[in-house]
Residue, then its C-alpha position, 0 to 999 in steps of 0.5 A: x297626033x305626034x309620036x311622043x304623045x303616042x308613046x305616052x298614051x301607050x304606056x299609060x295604057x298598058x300601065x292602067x292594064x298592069x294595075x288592073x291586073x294586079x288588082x285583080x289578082x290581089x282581090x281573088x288571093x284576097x277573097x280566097x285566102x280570107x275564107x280558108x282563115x275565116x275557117x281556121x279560125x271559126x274551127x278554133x274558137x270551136x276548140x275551146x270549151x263552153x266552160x271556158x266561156x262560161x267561167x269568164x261570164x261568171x268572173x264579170x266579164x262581158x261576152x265581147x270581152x270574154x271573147x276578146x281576153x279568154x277566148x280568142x288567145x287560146x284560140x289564136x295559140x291553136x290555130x297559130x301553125x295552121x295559120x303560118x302553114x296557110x300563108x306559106x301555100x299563099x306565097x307558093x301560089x302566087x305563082x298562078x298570078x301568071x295565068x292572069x297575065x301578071x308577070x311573076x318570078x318563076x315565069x319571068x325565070x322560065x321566058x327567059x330560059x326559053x329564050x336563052x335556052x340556059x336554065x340557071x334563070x329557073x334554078x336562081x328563081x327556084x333559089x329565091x323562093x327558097x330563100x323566102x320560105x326556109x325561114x318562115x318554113x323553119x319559124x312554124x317548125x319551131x313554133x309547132x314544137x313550142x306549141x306540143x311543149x307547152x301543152 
């Protein structure tokens, strides 16, 4: 076997590893964020009364449309904060990908602090994450206020 088609078995090697990994890491945040939506959700549509279904039943509507026109904009207006609010603890979770052996930001941050023993590697990570979540931080704050405005 030559040295090239050794390289080239290796790499496609840990190539299929990597992918298997990230596709592993995926389905669990997959699986895992989908039941807490299922539940905020579910704890939405409970919000809204029975008269409100009952009121579009009697217009002519059928229970999917009812559902669909009556039931799940009011339910989707309140849940809208905790949905945002999920989703952002998603993202600063994705740091426990590098238990998995997924590379991540905050890990790559932290070997390469260790290895040059200068901690702006952390502090740029640190400045990237806050970066990405500010905005959406300061888009649910806005939102939750238009929210309790409106009421």
């Amino acid at each position: 076997m030559s040295m090239l088609s050794l390289m080239w078995s290796n790499l496609f090697r840990h190539k299929v590893r990597t992918f298997l990994t990230l596709f592993s890491v995926l389905i669990a945040f997959l699986l895992n964020t989908s039941s807490y939506f299922g539940e905020i959700f579910r704890a939405g549509i409970e919000s809204i009364g029975r008269g409100q279904m009952e009121a579009a039943r009697s217009t002519g509507l059928t229970k999917l449309q009812a559902m669909a026109y009556v039931i799940l904009p009011q339910a989707t207006r309140n849940v809208l904060p905790d949905l945002v609010g999920n989703t952002l603890e998603v993202v600063k979770l994705t740091s426990l990908a590098s238990v998995v052996a997924l590379p991540e930001m905050l890990y790559a941050a932290d070997m390469a602090r260790s290895i040059t023993y200068n901690p702006s590697s952390l502090v740029l990570a640190a400045a990237m994450y806050l970066a990405l979540l500010w905005p959406l931080v300061r888009l649910l704050s806005l939102m939750e206020h238009r929210s309790l405005a409106s009421r």
